[in-house]
LUMVEX-798953 format. One line per 10 residues: number of its first residue (from 1); for each residue x, z, y of N, C-alpha, C. Coordinates in steps of 0.001 Angstrom, whole numbers. Example, Ala and Ser with C-alpha at 12.3 -4.5 7.8 and 13.67 -1.06 7.14 Angstrom:
1> 13190 7800 -5690 12300 7800 -4500 13200 7800 -3300  12850 7080 -2250 13670 7140 -1060 12900 7870 30
% end
This chain:
1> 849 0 -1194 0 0 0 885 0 1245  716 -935 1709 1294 -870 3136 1007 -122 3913  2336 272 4874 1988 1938 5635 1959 653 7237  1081 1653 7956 846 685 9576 698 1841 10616  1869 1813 11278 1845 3017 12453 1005 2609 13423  199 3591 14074 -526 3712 15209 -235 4599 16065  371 3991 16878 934 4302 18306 -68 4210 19623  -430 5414 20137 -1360 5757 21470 -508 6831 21986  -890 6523 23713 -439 7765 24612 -929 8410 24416  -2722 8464 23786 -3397 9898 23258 -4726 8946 22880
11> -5418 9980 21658 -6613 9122 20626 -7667 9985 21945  -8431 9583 22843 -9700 10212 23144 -10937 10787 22235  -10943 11723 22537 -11703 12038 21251 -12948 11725 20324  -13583 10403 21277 -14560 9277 21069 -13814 8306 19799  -12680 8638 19666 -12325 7598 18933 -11877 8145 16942  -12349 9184 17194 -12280 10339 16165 -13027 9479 14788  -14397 8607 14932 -15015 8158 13997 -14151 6795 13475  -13732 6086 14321 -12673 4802 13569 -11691 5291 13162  -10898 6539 13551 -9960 6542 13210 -10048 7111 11481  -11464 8372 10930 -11694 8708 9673 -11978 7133 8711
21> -12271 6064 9877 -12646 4607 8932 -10991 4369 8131  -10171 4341 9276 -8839 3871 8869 -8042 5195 8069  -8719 6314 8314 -7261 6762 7513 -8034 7105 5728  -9312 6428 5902 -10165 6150 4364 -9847 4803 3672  -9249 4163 4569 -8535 3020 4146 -8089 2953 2233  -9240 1573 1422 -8018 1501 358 -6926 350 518  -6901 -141 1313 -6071 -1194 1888 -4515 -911 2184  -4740 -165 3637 -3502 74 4076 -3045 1789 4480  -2123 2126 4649 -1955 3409 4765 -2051 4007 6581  -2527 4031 7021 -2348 4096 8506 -1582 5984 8930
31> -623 5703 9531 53 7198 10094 -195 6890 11970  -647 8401 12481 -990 7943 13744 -243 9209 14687  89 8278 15971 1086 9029 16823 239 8956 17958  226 9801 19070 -89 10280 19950 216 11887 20338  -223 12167 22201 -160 13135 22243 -1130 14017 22086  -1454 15522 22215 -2138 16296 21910 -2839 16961 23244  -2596 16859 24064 -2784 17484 25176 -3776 16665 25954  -4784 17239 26462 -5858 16603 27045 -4976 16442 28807  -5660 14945 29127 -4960 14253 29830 -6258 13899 31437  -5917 14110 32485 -6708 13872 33431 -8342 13738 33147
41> -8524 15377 32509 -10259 15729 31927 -10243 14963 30986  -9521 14012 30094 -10314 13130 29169 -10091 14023 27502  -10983 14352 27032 -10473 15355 25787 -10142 14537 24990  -9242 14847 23933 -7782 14677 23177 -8772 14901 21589  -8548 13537 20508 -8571 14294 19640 -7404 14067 18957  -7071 15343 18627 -5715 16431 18003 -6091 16209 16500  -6443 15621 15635 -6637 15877 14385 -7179 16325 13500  -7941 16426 12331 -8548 17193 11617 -8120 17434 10025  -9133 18104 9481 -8572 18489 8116 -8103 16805 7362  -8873 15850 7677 -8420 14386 7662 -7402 13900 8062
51> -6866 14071 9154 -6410 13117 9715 -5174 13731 10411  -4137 13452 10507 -2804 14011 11443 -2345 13041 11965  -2703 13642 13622 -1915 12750 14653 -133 13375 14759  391 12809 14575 2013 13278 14940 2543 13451 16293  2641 14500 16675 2797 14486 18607 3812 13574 19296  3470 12628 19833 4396 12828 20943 3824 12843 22107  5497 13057 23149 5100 13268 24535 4389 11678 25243  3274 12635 26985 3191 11365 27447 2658 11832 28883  3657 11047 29773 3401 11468 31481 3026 10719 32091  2013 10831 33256 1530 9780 34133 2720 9967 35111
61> 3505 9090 35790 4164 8841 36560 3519 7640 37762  2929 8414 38127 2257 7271 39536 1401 5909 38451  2052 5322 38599 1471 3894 37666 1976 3556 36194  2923 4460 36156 3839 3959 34876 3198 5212 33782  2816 4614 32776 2830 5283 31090 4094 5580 30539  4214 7449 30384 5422 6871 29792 5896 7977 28760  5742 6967 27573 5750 7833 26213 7083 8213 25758  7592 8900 25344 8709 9936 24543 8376 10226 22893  9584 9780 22288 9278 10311 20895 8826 9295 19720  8198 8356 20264 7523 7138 19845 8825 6872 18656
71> 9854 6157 18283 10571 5671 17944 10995 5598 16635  10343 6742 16150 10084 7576 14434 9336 6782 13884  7920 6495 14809 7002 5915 14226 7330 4560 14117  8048 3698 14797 8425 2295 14290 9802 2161 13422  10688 2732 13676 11404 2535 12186 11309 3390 11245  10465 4182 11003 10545 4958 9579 10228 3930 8467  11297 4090 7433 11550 2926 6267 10028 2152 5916  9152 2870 5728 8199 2147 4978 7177 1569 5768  7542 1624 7288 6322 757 8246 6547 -334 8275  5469 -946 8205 5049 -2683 7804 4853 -3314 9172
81> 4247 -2733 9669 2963 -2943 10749 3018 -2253 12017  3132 -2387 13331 2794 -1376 14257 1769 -1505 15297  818 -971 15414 -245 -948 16294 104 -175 17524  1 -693 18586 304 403 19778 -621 268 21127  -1121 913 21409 -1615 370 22684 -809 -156 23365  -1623 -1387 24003 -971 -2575 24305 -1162 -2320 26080  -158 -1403 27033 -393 -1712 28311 781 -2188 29313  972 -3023 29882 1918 -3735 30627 2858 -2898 31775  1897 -1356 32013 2370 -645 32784 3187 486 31752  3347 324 30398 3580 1610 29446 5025 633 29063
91> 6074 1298 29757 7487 1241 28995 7613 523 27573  7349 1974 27018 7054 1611 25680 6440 948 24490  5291 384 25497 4829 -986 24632 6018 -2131 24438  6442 -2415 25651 7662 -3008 25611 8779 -3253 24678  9194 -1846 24384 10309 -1308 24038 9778 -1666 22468  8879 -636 22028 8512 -1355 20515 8137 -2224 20135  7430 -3356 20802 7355 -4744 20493 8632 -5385 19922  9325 -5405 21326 10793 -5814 20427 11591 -5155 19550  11616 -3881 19033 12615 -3407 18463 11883 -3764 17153  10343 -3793 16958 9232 -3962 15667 9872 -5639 15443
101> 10575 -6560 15863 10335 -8016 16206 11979 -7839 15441  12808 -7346 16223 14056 -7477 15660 14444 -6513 13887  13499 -6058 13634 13522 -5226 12324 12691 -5653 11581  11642 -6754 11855 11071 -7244 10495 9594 -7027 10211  9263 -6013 11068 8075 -5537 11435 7204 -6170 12173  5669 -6128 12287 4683 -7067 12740 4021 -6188 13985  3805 -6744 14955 3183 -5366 16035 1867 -6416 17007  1059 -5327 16839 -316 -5332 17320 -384 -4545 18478  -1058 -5784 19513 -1139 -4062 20378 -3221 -4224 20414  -2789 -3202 20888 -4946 -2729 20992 -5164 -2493 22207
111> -5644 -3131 23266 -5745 -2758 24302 -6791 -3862 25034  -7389 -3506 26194 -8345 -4337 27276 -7802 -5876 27215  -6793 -5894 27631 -5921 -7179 27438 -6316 -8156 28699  -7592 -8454 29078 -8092 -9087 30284 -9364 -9002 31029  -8884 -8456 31775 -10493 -7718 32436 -11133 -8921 33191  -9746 -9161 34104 -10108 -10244 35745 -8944 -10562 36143  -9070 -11893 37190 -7855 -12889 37223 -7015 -11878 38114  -6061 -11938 37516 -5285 -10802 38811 -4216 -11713 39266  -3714 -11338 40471 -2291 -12128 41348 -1423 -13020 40179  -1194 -13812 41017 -31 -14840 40006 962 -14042 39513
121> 1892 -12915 40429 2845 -12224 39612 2282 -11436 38465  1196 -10937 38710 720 -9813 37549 -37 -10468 36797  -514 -12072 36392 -503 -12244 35991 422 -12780 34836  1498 -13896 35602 3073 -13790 34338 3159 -12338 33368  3466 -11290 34310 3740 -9898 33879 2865 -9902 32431  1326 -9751 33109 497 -9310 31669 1027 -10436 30631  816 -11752 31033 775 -13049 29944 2193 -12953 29289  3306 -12493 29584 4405 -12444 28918 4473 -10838 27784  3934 -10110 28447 3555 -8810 27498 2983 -9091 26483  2183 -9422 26706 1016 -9922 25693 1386 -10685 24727
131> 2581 -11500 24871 2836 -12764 24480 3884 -11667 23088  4444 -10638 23363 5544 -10330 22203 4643 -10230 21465  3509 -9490 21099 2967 -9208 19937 2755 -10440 18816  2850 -9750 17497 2154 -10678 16597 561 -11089 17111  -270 -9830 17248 -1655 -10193 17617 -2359 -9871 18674  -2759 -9428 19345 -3721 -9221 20557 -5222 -8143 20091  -5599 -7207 19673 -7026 -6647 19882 -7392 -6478 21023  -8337 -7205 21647 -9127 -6516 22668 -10473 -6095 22215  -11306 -5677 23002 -12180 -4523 22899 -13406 -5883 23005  -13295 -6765 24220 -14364 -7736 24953 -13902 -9145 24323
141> -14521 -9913 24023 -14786 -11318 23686 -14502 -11960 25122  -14626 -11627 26146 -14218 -12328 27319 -12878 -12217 27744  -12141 -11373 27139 -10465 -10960 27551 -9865 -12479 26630  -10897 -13260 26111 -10248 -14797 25330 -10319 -15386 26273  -11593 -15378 27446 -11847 -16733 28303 -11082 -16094 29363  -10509 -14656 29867 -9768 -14814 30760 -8760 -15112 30974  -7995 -14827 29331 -6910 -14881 29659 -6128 -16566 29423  -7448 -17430 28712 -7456 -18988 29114 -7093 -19498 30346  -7970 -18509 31301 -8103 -18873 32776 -7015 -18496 33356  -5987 -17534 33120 -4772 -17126 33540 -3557 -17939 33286
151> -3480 -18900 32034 -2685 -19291 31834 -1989 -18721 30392  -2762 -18080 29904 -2471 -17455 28544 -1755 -18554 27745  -844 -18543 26550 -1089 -19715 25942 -908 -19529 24195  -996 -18274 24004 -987 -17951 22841 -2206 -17624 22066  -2252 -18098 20687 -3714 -18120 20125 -3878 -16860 19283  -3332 -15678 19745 -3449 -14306 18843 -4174 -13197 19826  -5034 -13620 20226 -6372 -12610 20547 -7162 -12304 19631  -7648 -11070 19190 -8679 -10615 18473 -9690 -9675 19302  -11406 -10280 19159 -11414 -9410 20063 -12403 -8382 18711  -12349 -7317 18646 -12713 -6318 17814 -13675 -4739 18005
161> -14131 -5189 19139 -15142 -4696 19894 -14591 -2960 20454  -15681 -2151 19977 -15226 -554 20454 -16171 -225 19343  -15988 1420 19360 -17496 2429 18566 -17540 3636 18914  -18481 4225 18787 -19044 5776 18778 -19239 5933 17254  -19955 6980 17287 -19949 7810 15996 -21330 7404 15155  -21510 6248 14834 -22500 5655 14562 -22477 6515 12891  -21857 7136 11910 -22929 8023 11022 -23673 8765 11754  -23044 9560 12606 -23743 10705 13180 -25056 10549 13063  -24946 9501 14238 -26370 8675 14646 -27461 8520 13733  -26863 8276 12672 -27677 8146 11172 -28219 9198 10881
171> -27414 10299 10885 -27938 11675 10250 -29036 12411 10933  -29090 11743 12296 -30055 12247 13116 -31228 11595 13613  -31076 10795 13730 -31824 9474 14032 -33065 9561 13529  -33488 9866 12531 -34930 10465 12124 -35467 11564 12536  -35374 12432 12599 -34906 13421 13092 -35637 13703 14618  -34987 13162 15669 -35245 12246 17027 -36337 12008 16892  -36341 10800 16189 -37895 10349 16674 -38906 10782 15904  -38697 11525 14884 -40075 12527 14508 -40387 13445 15528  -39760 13531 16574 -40055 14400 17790 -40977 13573 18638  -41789 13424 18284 -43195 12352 19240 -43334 13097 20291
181> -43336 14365 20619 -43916 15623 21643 -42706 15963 22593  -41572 15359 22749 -40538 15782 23020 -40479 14908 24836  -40876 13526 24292 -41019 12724 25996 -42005 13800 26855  -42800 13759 26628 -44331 14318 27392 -43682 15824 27884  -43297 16744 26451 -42541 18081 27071 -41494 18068 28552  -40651 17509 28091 -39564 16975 28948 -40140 16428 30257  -40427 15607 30084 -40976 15466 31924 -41665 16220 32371  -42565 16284 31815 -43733 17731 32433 -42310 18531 33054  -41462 19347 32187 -40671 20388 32392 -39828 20087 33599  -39079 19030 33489 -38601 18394 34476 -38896 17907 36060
191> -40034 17256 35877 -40383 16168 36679 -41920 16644 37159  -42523 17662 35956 -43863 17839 36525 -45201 16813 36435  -44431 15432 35846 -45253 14014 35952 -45241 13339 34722  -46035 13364 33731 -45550 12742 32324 -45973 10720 31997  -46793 10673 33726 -46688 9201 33440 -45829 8046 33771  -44891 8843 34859 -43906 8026 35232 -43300 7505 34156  -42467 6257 34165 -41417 5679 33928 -40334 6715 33715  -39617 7106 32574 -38346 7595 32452 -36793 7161 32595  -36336 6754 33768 -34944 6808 33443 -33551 7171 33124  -32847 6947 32211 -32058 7692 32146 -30419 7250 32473
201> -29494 8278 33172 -28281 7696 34131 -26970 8761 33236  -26105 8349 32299 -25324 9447 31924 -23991 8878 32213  -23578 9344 33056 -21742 9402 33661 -21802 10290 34441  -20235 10501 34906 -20031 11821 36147 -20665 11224 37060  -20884 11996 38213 -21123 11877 39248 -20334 11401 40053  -20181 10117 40355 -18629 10094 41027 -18899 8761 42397  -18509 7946 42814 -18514 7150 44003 -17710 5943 43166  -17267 5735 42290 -17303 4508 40986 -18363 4667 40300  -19414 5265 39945 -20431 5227 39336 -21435 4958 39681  -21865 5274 41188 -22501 4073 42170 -24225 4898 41981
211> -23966 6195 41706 -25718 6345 41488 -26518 6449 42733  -25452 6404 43832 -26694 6276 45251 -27462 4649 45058  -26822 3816 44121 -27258 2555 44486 -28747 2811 43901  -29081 4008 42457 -30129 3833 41484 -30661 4786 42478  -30616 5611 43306 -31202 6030 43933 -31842 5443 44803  -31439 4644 45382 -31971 3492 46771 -32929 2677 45993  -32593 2128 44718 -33528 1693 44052 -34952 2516 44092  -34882 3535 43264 -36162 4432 43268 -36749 4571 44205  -36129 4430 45651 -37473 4622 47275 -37730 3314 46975  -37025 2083 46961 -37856 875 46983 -39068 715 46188
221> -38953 1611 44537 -39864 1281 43973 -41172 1930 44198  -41010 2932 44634 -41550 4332 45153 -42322 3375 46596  -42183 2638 47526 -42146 2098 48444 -43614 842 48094  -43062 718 46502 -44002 -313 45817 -44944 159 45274  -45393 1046 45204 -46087 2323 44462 -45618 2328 43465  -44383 1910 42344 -43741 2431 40618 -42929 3092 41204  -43239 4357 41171 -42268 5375 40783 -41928 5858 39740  -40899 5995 39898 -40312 6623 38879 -39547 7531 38518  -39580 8555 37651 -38639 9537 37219 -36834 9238 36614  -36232 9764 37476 -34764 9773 36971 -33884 10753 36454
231> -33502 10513 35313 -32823 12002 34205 -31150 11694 34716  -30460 12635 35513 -29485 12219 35107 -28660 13085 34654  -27618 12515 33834 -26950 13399 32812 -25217 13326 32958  -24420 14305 33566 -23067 14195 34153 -22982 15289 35137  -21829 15706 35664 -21816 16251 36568 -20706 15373 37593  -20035 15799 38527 -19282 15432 39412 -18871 15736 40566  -17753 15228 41676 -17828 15500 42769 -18361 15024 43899  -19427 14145 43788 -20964 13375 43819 -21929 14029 44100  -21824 15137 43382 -23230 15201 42415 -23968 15675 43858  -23571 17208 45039 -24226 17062 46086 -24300 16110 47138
241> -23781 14973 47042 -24010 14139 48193 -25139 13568 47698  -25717 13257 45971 -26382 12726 45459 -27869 13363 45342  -27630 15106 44983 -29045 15557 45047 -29219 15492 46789  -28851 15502 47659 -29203 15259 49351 -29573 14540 49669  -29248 12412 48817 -29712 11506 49169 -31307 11191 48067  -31315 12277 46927 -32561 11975 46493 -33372 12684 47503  -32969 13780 47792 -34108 14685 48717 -34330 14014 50093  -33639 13451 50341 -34259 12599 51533 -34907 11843 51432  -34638 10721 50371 -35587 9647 49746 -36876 9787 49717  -37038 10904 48959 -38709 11594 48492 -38123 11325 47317
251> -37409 11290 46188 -37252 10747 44627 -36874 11315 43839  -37564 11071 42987 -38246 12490 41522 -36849 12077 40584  -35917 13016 40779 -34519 13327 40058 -34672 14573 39300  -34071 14586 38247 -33655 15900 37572 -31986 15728 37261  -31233 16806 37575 -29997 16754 37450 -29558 17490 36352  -29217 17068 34982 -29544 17889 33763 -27754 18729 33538  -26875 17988 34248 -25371 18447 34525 -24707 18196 32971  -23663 18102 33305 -22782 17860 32204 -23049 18287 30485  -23013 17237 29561 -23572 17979 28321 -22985 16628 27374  -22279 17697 26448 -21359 16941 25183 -21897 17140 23756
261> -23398 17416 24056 -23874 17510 22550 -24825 16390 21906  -24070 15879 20955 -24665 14095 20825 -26218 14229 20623  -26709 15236 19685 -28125 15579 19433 -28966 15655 20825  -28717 16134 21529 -29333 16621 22698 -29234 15254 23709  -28402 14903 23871 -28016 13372 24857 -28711 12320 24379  -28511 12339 22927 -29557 11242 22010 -31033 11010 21809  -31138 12629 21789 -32715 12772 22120 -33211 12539 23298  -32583 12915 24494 -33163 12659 25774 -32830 10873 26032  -32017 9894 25547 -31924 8793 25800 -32885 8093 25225  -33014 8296 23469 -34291 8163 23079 -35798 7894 23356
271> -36257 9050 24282 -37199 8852 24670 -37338 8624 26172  -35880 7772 26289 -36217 6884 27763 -36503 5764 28036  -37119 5042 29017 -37143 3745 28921 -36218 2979 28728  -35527 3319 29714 -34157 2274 30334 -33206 3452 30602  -31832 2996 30135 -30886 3380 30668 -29885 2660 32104  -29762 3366 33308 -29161 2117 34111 -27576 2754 34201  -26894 2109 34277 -25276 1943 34987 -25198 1388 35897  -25260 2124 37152 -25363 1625 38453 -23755 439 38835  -23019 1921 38277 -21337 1494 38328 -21040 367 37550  -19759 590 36869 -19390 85 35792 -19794 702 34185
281> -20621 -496 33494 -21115 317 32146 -20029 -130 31197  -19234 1459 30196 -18478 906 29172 -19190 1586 27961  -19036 2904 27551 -19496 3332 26322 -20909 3825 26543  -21373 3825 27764 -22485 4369 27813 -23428 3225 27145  -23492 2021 27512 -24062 663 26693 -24188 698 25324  -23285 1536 24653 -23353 1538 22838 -23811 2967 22634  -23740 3772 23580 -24445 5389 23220 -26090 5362 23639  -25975 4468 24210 -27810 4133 24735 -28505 3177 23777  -27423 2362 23556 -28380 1315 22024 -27962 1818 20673  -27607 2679 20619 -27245 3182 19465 -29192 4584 19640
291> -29140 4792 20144 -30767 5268 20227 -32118 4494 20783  -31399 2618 20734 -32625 2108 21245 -33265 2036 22420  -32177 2364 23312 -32850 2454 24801 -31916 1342 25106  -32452 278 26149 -31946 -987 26341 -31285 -378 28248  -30504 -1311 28754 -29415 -1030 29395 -29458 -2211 30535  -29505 -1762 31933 -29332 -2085 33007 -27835 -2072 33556  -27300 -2791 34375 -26552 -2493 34594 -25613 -4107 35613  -24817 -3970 36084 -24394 -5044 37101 -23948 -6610 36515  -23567 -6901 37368 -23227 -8572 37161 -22050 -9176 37522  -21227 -8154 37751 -19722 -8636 38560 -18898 -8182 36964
301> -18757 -9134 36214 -18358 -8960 34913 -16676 -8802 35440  -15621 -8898 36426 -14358 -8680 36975 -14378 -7161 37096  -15864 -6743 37399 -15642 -5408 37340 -15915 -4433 36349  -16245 -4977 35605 -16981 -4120 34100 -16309 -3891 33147  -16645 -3523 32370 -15820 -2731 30727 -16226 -3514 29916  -15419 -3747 28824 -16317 -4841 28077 -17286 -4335 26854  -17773 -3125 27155 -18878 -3098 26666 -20309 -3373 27234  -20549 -3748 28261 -20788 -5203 28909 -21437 -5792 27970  -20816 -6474 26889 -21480 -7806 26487 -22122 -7297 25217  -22541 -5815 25287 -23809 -5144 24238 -25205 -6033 25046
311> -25036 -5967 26168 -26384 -6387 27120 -26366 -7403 26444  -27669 -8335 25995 -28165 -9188 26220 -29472 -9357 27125  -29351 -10429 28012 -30454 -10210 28916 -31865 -10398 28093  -32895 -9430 28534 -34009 -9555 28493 -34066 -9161 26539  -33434 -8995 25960 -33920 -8302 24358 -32781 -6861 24488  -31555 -6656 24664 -31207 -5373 25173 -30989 -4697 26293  -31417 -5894 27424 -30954 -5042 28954 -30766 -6156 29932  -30449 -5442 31036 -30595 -6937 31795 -29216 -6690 32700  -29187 -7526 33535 -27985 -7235 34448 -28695 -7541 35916  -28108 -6847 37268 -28777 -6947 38139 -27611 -7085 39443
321> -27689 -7895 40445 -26971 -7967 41307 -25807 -6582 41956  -24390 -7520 41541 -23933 -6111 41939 -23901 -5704 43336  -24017 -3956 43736 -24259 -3573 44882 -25538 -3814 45676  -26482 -4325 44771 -27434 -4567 44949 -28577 -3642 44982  -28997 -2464 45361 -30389 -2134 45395 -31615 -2419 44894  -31805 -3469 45815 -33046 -4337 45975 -33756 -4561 44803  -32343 -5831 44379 -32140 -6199 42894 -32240 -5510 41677  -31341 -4246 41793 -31968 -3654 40775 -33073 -2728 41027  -34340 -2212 41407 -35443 -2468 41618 -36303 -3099 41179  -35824 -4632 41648 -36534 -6196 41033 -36545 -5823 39219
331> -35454 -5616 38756 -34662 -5863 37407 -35526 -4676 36340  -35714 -3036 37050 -36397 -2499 36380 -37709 -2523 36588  -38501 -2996 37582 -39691 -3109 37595 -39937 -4106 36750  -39171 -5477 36402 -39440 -6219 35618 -39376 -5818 33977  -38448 -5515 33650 -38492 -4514 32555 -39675 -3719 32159  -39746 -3081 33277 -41133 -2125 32685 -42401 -2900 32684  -42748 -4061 33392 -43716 -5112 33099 -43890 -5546 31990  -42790 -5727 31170 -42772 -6966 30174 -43718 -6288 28707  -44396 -7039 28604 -45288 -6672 27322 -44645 -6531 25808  -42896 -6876 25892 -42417 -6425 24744 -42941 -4917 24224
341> -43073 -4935 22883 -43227 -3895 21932 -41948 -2717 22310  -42104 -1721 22481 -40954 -921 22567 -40180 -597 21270  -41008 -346 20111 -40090 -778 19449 -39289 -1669 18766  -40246 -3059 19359 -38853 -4493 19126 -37805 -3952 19379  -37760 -3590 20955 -36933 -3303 21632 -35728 -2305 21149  -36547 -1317 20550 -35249 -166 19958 -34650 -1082 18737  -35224 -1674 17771 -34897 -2350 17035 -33697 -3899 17163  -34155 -4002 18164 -32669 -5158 18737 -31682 -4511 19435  -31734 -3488 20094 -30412 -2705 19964 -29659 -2001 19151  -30819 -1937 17886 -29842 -1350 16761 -29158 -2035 16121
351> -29362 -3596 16442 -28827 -4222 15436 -28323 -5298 16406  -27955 -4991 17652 -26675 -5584 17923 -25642 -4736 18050  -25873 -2873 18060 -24893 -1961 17592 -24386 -2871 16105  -25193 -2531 15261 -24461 -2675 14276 -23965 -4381 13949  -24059 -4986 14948 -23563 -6348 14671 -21844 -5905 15062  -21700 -5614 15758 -20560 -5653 16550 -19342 -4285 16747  -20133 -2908 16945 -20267 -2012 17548 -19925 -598 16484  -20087 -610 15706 -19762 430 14444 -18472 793 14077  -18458 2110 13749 -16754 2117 13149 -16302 1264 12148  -17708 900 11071 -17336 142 10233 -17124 -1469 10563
361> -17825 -1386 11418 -17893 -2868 11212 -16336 -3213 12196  -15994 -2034 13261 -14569 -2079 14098 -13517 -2165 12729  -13769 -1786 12047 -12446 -1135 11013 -12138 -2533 10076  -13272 -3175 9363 -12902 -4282 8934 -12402 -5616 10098  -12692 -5629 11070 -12558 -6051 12266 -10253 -6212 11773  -10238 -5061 12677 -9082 -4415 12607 -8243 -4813 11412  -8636 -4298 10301 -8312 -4567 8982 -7787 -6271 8586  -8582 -6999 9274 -8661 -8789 9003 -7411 -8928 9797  -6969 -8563 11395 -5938 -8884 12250 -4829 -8477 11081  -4565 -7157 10676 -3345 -6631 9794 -3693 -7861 9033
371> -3950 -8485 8251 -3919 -9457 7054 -3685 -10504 7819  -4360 -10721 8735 -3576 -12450 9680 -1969 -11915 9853  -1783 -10987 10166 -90 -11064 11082 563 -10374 9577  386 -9892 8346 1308 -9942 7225 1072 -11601 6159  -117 -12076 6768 106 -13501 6315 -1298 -13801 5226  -2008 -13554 5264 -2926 -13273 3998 -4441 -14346 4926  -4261 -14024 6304 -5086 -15409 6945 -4548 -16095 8166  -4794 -16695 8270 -4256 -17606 9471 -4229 -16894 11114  -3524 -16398 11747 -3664 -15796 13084 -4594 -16939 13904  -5341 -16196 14632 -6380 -16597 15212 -7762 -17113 15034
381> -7700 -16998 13410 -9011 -17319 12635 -10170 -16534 13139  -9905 -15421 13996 -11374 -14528 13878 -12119 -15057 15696  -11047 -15391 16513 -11298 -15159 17831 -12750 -15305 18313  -13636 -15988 17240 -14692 -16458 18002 -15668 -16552 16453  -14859 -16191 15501 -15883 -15581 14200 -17147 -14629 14605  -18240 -14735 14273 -19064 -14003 14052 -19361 -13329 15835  -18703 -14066 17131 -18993 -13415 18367 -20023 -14529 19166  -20112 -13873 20047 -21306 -14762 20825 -20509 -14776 22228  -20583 -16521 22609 -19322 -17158 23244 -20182 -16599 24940  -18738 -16636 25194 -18867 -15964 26642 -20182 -16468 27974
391> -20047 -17672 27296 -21409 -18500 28929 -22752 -17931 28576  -22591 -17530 27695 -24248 -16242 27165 -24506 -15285 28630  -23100 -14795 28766 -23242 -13719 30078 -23392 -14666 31437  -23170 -15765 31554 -23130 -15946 33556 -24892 -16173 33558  -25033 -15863 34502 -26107 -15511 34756 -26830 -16826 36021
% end
């Protein structure tokens, strides 16, 4: 069995469910490096009775990533393979690309890879980074058409989506919605109003997250006579400029504050209509269709995450002018018009989660790149396997 190091400045702890996919592996042996220490609020997962991350160090230095220690993990005798996050600002992607290149070894990096056209210098920069690896994972199917548009010229992009903890989801998921009494409770408790429209908003509170825009929305609609109720779920350093601009508005907010318990987040998304991402939507798009609530959210795809392209317009979500108000307004009032079945609706987000979106379905994903770059399929066979080509999104 081939052993395949995985190299990260640190596993977030969202990433805890792919990583039990890979180290269940009968394929390949995966050993994983990172640090342990939770890093600018983002929590760290450190390992479990499963799984051992091997520490190393890792410092933000202004712009630069910069890992220590790494070096075990690419020549220890029996690594085949090296996976590393792949970032142009991290030393050490660098550094092990080539040393994996001059020893015989195959290296992957996993990373965004192409968000948006950036400057001619930073573009060379990324396109030559990019270029050492055997393969390319990105997260988005569009990091292929950007990095076309940049001048890319290598055909080893994979794009291999993202995941949450989609058993979980399973184990509970019945569960949830045998709770029929749980919408009606909840607003009453909340909101006082159980016929409104429910929306639901889960990120920090922050001035990248843009919730004055869903706020400005709600007087317009409010303005139209649909009002509507807004759940939001996060805290931040926002959060009072935000309850001040609902209270001026007149607009029926509940501020439910920060909460990391998937049962509880799931249930309240559940029995919402719509989820919006005023800001930029990344995991919140697969934690909202992973319970069937379809997803609002902008149109400046230069600025988005590429979980992004969970939306499909009009069967999982729509997209609405970015910085737009008005627009989105237009976008959920239309939504809540549409005579779709609600549960079509939960039902086509479950199953473009699981088209794309699963640990499992990430892990064989993953699994196919290791077999293109030790030789077993052709590099670049998957780029556009089984994905749905980018002109789906312009709008």
């Amino acid at each position: 069995m081939k052993t395949v190091s995985v190299i990260y400045h640190f596993f977030p702890h969202y990433r805890a469910p792919i990583m039990r996919k890979l180290a269940a592996s009968k394929k390949y042996n995966y050993e994983f490096y990172g640090s342990l220490h939770n890093t600018s609020g983002i929590k760290v997962f450190s390992g479990d009775e499963n799984i051992k991350i091997n520490p190393i160090e890792f410092e933000l230095r202004g712009s630069r990533w910069v890992l220590r220690g790494f070096m075990k993990a690419v020549l220890k005798k029996d690594v085949e393979v090296v996976i590393v996050h792949g970032h142009p600002n991290m030393p050490a992607s660098w550094i092990i690309s080539v040393v994996a290149r001059l020893t015989g070894r195959k290296i992957i990096y996993w990373a965004h890879g192409w968000l948006y056209k950036e400057v001619f210098w930073k573009r060379i920069i990324r396109n030559l980074h990019f270029s050492l690896a055997n393969a390319v994972m990105t997260y988005g199917e569009r990091a292929v058409t950007v990095a076309k548009e940049t001048g890319y010229w290598r055909n080893n992009i994979f794009p291999i989506g993202n995941s949450l903890d989609w058993d979980k989801r399973c184990d509970i998921i019945d569960d949830i919605a045998s709770q029929t009494q749980y919408r009606g409770e909840m607003t009453r408790k909340y909101f006082g109003s159980v016929e409104r429209p429910l929306i639901i908003c889960s990120a920090r509170i922050t001035k990248e997250c843009r919730q004055d825009i869903l706020i400005a929305a709600a007087q317009m609609l409010k303005d139209r006579g649909r009002e509507i109720n807004i759940l939001l779920i996060g805290d931040g350093p926002e959060r009072r400029a935000i309850e001040t601009m609902a209270r001026d508005f007149g607009v029926s907010v509940y501020f439910f504050g920060a909460c990391y318990d998937e049962e509880v987040v799931g249930l309240m998304t559940y029995h919402s209509d719509i989820t919006v991402s005023p800001g930029k939507v990344g995991l919140t798009a697969m934690q909202s269709m992973m319970y069937g609530t379809p997803v609002i959210t902008h149109n400046d795809f230069d600025k988005q995450m590429p979980e992004f392209e969970a939306v499909r317009q009009g069967v999982t979500g729509d997209f609405f002018e970015y910085n737009d108000p008005s627009d989105l307004a237009d976008k959920i009032e239309g939504w809540l018009a549409r005579a779709t079945d609600r549960e079509d609706v939960r039902r086509e987000c479950f199953a473009e989660i699981e088209r794309r979106w699963t640990p499992e379905k990430q892990m064989q994903m993953i699994e196919h790149v290791i077999d293109s770059v030790v030789g077993e399929y052709p590099v670049g066979e998957m780029v556009q396997s089984g994905s749905r080509r980018d002109s789906e999104h312009v709008l």
